[in-house]
C-alpha positions in Angstrom: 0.0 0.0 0.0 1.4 3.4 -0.7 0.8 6.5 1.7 -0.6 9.6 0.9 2.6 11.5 1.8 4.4 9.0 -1.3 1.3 9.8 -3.6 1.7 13.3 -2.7 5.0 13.7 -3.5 5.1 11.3 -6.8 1.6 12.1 -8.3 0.0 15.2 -6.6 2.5 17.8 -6.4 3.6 17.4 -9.7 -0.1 17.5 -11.0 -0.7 20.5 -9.1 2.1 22.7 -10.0 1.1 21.9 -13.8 -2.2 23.1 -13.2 -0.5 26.3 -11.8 1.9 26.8 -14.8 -0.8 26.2 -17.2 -3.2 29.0 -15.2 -0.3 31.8 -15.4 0.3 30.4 -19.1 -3.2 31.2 -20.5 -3.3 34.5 -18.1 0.2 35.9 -19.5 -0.6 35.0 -22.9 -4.0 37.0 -23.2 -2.8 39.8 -21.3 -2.4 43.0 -24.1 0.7 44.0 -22.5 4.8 42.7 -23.1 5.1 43.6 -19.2 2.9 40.9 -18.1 3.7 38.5 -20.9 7.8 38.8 -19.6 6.3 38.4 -15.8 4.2 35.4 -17.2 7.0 33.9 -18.8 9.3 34.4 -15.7 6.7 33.1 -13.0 6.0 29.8 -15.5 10.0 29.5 -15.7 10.3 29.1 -12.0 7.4 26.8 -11.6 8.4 24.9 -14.1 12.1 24.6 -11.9 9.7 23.7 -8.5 8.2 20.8 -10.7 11.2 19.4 -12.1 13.3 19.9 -8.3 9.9 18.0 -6.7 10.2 14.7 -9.6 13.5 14.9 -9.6 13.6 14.3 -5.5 16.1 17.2 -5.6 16.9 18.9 -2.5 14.2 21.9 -1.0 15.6 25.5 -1.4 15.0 28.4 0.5 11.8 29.9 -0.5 12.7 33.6 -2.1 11.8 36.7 -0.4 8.6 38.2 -1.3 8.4 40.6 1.5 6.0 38.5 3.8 7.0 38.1 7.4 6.9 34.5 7.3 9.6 33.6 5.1 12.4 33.9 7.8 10.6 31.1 9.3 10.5 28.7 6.9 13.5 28.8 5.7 15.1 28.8 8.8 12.5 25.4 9.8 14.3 24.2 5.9 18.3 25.2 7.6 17.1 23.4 10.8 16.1 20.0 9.0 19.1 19.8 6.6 17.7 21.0 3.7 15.7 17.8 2.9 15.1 16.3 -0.6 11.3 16.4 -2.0 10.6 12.7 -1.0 12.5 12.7 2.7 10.5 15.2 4.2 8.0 15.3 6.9 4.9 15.6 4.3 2.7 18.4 6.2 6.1 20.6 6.3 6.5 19.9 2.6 3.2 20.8 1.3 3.0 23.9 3.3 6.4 24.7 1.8 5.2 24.0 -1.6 2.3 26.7 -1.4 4.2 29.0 0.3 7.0 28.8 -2.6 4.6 29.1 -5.2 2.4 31.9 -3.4 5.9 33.9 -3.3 7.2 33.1 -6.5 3.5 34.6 -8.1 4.3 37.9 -5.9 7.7 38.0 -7.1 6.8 37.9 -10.7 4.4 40.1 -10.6 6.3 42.9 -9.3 4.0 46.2 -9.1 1.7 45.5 -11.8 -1.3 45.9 -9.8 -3.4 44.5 -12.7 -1.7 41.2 -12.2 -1.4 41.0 -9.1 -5.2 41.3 -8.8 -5.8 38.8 -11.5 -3.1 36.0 -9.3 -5.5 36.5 -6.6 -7.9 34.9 -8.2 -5.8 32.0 -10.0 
């Protein structure tokens, strides 16, 4: 029988970063400006890294400053545990990580174009 955390990691994660990169895709690709068809491109780039480090069983990286007060901690939580590979990691810690990455990467790449930033909210 495999776990949840194994199907998570493997299957899920994967699946649900796609979903993620195809949802900034469509968004940067119908937008009528070049400024948020290069922040498109650069947010789907990075998610596009995140997937390949999570199937790849590659080791977690601190999560990029986006200005949030929370960010200190995790990455200090990621220092404390050795900064663990993808599949050797305590699953709850992992998935928060995951969405936290993502959620900073988005408000990186977005910069101050409010217009976008409004639209990620929504994605």
């Amino acid at each position: 029988m495999t776990s949840f955390a194994h199907t998570s990691a493997r299957e899920r994660w994967p699946i649900i970063i796609t979903q993620g990169i195809d949802d900034v895709h469509r968004a940067a690709y119908s937008a009528k400006d070049d400024e948020s068809l290069t922040e498109g491109k650069w947010i789907v780039a990075e998610l596009a890294k995140l997937k390949y480090e999570v199937q790849h069983d590659r080791e977690l990286t601190p999560i990029p400053d986006d200005g949030e007060r929370d960010i200190n901690a995790y990455n200090e939580e990621l220092a404390a545990r050795g900064n663990p590979k993808w599949h050797n990691v305590p699953w709850l810690y992992a998935e928060c990580y995951l969405y936290r990455y993502a959620v900073a990467t988005l408000q990186i790449g977005v910069g101050t174009n409010d217009h976008n930033k409004t639209h990620i909210e929504h994605l």
